[in-house]
C-alpha positions in Angstrom: 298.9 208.5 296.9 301.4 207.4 293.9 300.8 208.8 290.8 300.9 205.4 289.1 299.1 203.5 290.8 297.8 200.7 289.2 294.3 199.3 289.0 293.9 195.4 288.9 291.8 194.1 286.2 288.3 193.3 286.7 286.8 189.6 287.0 284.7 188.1 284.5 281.9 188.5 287.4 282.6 192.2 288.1 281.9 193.0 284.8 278.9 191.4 284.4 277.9 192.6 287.5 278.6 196.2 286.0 277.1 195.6 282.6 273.8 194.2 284.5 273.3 197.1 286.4 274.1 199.7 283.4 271.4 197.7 281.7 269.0 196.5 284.1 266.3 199.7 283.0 263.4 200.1 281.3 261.9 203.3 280.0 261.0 204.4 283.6 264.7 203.8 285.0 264.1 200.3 286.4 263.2 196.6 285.5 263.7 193.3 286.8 265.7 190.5 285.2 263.6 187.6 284.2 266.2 184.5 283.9 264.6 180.9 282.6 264.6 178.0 280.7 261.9 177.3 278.4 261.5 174.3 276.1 263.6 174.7 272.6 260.2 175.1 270.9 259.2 177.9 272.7 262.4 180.0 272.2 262.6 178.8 268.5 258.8 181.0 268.1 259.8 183.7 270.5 262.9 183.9 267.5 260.9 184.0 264.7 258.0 186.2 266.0 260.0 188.7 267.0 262.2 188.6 263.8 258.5 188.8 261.4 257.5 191.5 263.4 261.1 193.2 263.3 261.2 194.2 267.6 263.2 192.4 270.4 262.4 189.5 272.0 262.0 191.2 274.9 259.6 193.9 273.3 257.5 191.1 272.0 256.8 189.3 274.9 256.0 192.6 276.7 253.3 193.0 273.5 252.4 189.6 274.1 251.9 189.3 277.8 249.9 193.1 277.9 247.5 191.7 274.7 246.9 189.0 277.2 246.6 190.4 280.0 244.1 193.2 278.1 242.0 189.6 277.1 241.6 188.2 280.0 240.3 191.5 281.8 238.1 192.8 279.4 236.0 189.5 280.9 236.2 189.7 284.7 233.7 191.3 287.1 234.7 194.5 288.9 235.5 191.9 292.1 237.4 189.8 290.2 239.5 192.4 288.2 240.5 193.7 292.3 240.7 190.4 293.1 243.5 189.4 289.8 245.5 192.6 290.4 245.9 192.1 294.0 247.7 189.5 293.6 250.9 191.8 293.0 250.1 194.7 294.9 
């Protein structure tokens, strides 16, 4: 093999694709990438929430969606609380 032997450059899509997985974690080691459009309002409060209460966006709708969550099972019955988390099991 020749000592100067030269790489070519990555794409512009091979180093996202590197970036993504570098980044693609959580706390635990892993995550999934949620990727959507959501009206301009919506995004404007997500933005300003998450500035008042000084986290991420992402770290505010994980507060938000486990306060929710927390809600909404404090009410179900037993059956329905199997019932809701079956769903993703």
């Amino acid at each position: 093999m020749p000592k100067n032997r030269q790489m070519r450059p990555k794409s512009n899509a091979e180093r996202q694709a590197a970036y993504r997985k570098r980044h693609l974690k959580d706390w635990d080691g892993d995550g999934l990438r949620l990727n959507m459009v959501v009206p301009v309002v919506a995004k404007l409060q997500l933005e300003r929430l998450s500035r008042h209460y000084a986290v991420t966006q992402r770290e505010l709708l994980v507060r938000l969606l486990e306060e929710a969550e927390s809600t909404l099972v404090r009410t179900l019955s037993r059956a329905d609380e199997d019932a809701y988390y079956a769903v993703t099991a």
